[in-house]
C-alpha positions as CSV (number, residue, x, y, z in Angstrom):
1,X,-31.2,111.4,137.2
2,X,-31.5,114.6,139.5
3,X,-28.3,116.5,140.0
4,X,-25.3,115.9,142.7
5,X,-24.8,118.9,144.8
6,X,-21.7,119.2,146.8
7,X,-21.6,120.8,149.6
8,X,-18.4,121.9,152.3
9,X,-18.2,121.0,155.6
10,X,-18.7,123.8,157.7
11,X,-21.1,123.4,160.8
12,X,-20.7,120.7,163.3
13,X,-23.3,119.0,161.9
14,X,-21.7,119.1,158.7
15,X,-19.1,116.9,160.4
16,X,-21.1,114.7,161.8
17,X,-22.5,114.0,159.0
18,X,-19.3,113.6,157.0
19,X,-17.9,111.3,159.8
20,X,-21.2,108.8,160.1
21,X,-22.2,109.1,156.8
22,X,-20.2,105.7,155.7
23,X,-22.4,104.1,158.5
24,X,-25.2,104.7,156.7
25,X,-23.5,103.4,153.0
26,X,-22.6,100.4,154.7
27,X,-26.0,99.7,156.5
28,X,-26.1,96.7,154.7
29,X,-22.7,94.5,155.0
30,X,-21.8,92.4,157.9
31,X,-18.4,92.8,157.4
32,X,-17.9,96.4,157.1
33,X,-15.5,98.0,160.4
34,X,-16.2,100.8,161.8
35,X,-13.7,103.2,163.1
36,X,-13.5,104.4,166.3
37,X,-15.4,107.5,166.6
38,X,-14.2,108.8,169.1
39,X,-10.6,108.9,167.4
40,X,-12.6,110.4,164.4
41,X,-13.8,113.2,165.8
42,X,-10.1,114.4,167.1
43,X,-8.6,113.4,163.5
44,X,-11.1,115.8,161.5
45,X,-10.7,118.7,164.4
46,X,-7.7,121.4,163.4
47,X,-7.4,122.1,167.3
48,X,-6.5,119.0,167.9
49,X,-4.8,117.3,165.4
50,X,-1.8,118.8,165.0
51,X,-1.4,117.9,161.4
52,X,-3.7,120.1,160.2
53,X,-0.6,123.0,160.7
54,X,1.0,121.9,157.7
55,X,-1.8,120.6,155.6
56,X,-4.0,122.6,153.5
57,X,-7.4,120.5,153.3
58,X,-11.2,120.5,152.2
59,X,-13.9,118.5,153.4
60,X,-17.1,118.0,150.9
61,X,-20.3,115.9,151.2
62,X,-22.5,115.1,148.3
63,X,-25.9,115.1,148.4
64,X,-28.5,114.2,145.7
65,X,-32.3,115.1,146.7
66,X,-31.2,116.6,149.9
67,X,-29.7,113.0,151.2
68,X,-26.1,112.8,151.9
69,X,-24.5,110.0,149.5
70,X,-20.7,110.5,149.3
71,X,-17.8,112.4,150.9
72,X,-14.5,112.8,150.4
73,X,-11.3,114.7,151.7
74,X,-9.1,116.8,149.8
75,X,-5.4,117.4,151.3
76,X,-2.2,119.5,150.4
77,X,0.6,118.7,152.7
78,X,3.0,120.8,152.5
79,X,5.8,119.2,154.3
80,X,5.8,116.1,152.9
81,X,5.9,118.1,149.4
82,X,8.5,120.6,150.1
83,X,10.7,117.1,151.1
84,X,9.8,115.3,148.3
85,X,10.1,118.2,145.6
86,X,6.7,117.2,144.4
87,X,3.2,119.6,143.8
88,X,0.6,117.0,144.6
89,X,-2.3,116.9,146.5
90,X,-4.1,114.3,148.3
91,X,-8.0,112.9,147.6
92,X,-8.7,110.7,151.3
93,X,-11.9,109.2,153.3
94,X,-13.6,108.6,149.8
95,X,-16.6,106.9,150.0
96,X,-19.8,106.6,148.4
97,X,-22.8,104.8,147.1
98,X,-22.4,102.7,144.1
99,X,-22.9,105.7,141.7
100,X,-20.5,106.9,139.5
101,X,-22.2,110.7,139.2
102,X,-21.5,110.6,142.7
103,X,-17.5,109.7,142.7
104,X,-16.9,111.7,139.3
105,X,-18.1,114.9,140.9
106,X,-16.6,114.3,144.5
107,X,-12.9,113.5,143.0
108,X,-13.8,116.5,140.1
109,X,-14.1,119.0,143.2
110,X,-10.9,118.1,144.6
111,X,-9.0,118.2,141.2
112,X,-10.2,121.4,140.3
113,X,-9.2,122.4,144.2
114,X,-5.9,121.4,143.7
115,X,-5.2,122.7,140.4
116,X,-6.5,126.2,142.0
117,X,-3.8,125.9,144.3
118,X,-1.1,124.7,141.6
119,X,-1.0,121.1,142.1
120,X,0.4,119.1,139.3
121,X,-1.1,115.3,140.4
122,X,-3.9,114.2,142.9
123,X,-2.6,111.1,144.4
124,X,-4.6,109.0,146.9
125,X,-6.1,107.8,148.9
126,X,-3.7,109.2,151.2
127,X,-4.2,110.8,154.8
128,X,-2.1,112.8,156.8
129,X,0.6,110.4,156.6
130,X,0.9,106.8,156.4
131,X,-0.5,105.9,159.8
132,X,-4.1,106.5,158.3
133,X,-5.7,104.2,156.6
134,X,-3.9,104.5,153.0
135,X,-5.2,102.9,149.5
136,X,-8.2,101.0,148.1
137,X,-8.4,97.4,149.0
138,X,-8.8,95.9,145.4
139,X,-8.9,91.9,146.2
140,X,-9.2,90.0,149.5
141,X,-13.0,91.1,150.1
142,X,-13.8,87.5,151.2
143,X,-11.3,88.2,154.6
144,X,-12.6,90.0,157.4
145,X,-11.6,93.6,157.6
146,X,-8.6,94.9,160.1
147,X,-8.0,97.9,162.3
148,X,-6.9,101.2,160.2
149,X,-6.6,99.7,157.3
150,X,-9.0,100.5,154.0
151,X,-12.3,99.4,154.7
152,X,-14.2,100.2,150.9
153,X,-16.7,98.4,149.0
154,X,-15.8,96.2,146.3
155,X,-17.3,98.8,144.0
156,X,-15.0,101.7,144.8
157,X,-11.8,101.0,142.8
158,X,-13.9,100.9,139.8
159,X,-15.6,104.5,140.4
160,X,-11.8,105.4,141.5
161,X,-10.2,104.1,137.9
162,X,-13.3,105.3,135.4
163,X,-12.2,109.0,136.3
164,X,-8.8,108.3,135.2
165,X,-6.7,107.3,137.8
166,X,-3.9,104.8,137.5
167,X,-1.7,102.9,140.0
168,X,1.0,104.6,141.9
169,X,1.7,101.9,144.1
170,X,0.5,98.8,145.7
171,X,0.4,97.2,148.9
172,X,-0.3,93.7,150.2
173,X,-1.1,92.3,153.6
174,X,0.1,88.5,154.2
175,X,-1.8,86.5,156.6
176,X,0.6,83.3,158.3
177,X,-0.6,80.8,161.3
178,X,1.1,80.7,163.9
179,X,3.6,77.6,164.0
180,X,3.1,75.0,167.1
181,X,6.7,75.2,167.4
182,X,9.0,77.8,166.6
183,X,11.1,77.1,163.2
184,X,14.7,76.0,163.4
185,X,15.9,79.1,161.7
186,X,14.6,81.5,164.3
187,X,15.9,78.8,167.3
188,X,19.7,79.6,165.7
189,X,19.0,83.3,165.0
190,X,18.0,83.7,168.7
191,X,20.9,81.5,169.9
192,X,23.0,85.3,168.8
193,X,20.9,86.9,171.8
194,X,22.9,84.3,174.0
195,X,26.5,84.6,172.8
196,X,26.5,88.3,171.7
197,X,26.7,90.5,175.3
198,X,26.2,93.6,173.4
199,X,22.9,92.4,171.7
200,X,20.1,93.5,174.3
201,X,16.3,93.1,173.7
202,X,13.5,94.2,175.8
203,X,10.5,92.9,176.5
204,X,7.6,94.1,178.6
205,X,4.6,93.1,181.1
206,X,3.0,95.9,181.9
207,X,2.7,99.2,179.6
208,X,3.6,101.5,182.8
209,X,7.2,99.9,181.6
210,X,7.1,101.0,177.7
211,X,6.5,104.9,178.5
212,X,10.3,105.5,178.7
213,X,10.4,103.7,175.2
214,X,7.7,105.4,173.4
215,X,9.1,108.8,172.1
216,X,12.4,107.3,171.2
217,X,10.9,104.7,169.0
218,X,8.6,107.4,167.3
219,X,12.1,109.1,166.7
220,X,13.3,106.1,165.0
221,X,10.6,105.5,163.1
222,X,11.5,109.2,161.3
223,X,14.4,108.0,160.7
224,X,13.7,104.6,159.0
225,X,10.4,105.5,157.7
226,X,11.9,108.3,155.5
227,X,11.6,106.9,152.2
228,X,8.7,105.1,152.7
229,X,5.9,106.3,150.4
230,X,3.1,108.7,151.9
231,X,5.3,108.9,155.2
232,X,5.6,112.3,156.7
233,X,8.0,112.6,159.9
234,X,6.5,113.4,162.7
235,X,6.9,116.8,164.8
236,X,7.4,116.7,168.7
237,X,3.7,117.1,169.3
238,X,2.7,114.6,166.6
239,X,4.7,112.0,168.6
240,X,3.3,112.7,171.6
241,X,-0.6,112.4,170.3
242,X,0.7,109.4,168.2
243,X,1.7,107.9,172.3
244,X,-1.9,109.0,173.7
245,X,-3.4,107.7,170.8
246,X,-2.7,104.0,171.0
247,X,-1.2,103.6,174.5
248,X,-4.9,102.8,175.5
249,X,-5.1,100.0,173.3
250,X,-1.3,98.4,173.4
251,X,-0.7,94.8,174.5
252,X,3.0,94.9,176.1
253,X,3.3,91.2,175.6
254,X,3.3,92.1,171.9
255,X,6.0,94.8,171.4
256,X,10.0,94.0,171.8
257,X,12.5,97.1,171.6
258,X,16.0,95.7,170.4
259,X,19.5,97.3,171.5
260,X,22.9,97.3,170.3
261,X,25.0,98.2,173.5
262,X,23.2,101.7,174.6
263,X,21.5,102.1,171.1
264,X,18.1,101.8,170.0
265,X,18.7,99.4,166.9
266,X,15.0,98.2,166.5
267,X,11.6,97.9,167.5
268,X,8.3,95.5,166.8
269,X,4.9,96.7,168.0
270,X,2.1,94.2,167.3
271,X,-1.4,94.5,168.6
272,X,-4.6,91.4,169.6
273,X,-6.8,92.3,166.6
274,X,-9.8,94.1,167.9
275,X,-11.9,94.0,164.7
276,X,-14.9,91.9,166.2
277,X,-15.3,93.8,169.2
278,X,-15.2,97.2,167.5
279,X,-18.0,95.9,164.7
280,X,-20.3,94.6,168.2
281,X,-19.6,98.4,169.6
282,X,-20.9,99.9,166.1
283,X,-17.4,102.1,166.6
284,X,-18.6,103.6,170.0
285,X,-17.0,103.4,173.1
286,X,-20.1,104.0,175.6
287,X,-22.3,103.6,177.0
288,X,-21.0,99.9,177.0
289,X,-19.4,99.7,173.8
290,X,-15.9,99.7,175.2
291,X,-16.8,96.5,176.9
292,X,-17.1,94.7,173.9
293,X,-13.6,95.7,172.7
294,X,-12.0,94.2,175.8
295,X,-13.7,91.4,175.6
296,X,-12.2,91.2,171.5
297,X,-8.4,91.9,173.2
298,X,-8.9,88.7,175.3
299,X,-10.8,86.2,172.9
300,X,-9.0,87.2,169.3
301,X,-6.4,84.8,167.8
302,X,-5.3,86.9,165.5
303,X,-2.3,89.3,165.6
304,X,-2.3,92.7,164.1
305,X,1.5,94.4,162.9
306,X,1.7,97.8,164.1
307,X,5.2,99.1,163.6
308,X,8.2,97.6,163.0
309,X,12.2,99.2,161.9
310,X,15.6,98.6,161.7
311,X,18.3,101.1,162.3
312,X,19.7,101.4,159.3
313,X,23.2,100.7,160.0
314,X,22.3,97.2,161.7
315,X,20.3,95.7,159.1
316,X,21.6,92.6,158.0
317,X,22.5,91.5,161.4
318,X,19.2,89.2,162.0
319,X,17.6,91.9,163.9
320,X,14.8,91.6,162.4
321,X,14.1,87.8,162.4
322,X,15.2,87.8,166.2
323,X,12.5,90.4,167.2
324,X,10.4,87.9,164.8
325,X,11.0,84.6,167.0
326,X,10.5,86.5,170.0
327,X,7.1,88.0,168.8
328,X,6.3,84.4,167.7
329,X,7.4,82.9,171.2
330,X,4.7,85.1,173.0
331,X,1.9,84.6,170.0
332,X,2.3,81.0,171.2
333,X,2.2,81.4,174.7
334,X,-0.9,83.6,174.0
335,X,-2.9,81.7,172.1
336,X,-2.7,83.2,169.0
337,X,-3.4,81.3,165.7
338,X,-2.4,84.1,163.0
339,X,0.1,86.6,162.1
340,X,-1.7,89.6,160.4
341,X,1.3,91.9,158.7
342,X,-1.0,94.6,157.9
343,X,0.1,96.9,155.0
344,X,2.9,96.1,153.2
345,X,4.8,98.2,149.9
346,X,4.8,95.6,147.4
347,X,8.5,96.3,146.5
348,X,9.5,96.2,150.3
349,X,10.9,92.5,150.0
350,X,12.7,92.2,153.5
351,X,9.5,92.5,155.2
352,X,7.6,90.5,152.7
353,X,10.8,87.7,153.2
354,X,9.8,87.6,157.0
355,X,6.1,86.5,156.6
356,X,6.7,84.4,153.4
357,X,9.6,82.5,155.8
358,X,7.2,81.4,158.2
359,X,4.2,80.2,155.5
360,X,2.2,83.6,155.1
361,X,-0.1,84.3,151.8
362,X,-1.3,87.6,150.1
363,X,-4.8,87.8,150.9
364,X,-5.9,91.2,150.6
365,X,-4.3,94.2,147.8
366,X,-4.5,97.9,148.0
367,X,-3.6,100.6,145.6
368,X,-2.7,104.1,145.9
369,X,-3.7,105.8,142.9
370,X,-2.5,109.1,140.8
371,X,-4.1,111.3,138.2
372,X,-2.1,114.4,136.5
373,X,-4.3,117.4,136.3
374,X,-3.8,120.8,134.6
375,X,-3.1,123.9,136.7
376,X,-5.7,126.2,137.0
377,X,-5.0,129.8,135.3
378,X,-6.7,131.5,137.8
């Protein structure tokens, strides 16, 4: 078998190739999602995403016979391990043909680059922070793939594990119908709305009315989001890209903003899935792309989990089941069938309890692996 050569990205080309290149792994499944390449594009560029000030990071393709045939993303970020007290990098956007020549020597390179840099684990796959895609998908493969989430072949956990990687941590994503009628429970834990005057919760129509909202629920999210694994808080300008980023592609109808007197004490963002239009567009906006993934926002029936917190002081208080009746309220008046919660920590059981109340499965698992790895003398 000829020799795996990898190569960094350096040219523009080099990133082009790095950021289409699962395109052309894919080629054959109906179901794989592309991302949006556009977003791709500003996610891999240092001027513009304004992570890249505190991350140290490599970008490698692999190519056997002069034909690109895996990738992968090494990251060191340095924030999250100066909050964490850890020394671990990151191994992110794996992918590759079903080879395991190809995935040893990708995730060898990224070892050896961390252990240069005195890394003590590689732990992945994990981006930037835990609003990129994050994990492995390891079971579900029969259900149709969801925006930024893990989009792998079946084969890739096993290329992942032979090189000695173990589990760090799994997540699940729950898929529930909508009810026909809103359950009992969340009838009485709306009726507090009604009879508490300092219980106050938001709800939009148009998105020009959820700008005010925006940076202030980005805030909150720091601040509940803090021990979530993989999540990095994000700086002034972070929040600000994070806004531009999906303001585009927000449904108003689907996000309510909860507060206690003057204070912001929750927020739910969900989102109409736009899978089906994005997979019509091949992941490009023009020339008419963008029409298709309109169209998706006004024919899905499914309902995509975004963001969602609880100020930590006022948990317990059925905040979070009345933002969930009220999210359910307009899924029905919308024509929504099902409830998508996206990715979930296994161990986070409050969140898991809300989806599980109203009938939701497991249908799909992810894993973030980690691999110790000697530090290099050099």
């Amino acid at each position: 078998m000829s020799k795996i050569e990898i190569r960094p990205v350096r040219s523009k080309k080099d990133l082009k190739e790095f950021i289409f290149l699962p395109e052309k792994i894919h080629s054959g499944n109906k179901n794989w999602l592309p991302p949006l390449y556009s977003d791709e594009f500003i996610l891999f560029n240092p001027r513009k995403n304004k992570s890249f000030e505190y991350c140290d990071h490599i970008l490698l393709l692999a190519y056997r016979e002069g034909k690109a045939v895996g990738r992968i993303m090494g990251l060191i970020n340095q924030r999250y391990n100066e909050l964490k007290n850890e020394r671990n990098a990151r191994f992110c956007f794996l992918d590759s043909i079903n080879d395991s020549q190809v995935s040893k020597t990708l995730l060898g390179k990224v070892e050896e680059w961390a252990a240069e840099r005195k890394m003590e684990k590689v732990v992945g796959p994990l981006g930037f922070s835990d609003k990129d895609p994050q994990g492995i998908q390891i079971e579900g493969f029969e259900y149709p793939s969801v925006l930024a989430a893990p989009n792998n072949a079946s084969y890739l956990p096993g290329l992942v594990e032979m090189e000695g990687y173990i589990k760090r941590v799994d997540l699940v994503d729950y898929l529930a119908d909508v009810p026909s009628e809103i359950p009992e429970v969340y009838k009485r834990v709306l009726s507090r709305v009604e009879i508490r005057p300092d219980y106050r919760i938001v709800e939009f129509r148009k998105k020009k009315e959820l700008k005010q909202y925006i940076i202030d629920i980005l805030e909150l999210m720091n601040e509940t989001y803090s021990n979530i694994y993989g999540f990095v808080p994000l700086t002034d300008n972070e929040k600000e890209d994070l806004a531009k980023r999906y303001m585009p592609i927000l449904d108003p109808r689907f996000i309510k903003v909860f507060f206690i007197e003057d204070t912001l004490a929750g927020f739910v963002i969900e989102m109409p899935d736009i899978a089906k239009g994005l997979m019509k567009a091949r992941g490009r906006l023009f020339p008419f792309g963008f029409i298709h993934i309109l169209r998706s926002v006004r024919k899905t029936t499914n309902l995509l989990m975004l963001l969602g917190a609880v100020k930590e002081e006022y948990r317990g208080k059925g905040i979070d089941a009345i933002m969930g009746a009220k999210i359910l309220e307009s899924a029905t008046r919308s024509r929504m069938k099902t409830l998508d919660s996206h990715l979930i920590l296994e161990h986070n059981t409050r969140m898991r309890a809300e989806y599980e109340r109203i009938g939701g499965k497991v249908v799909k698992k992810y894993r973030i692996y980690q691999k110790d790895i000697p530090v290099s003398d050099k």
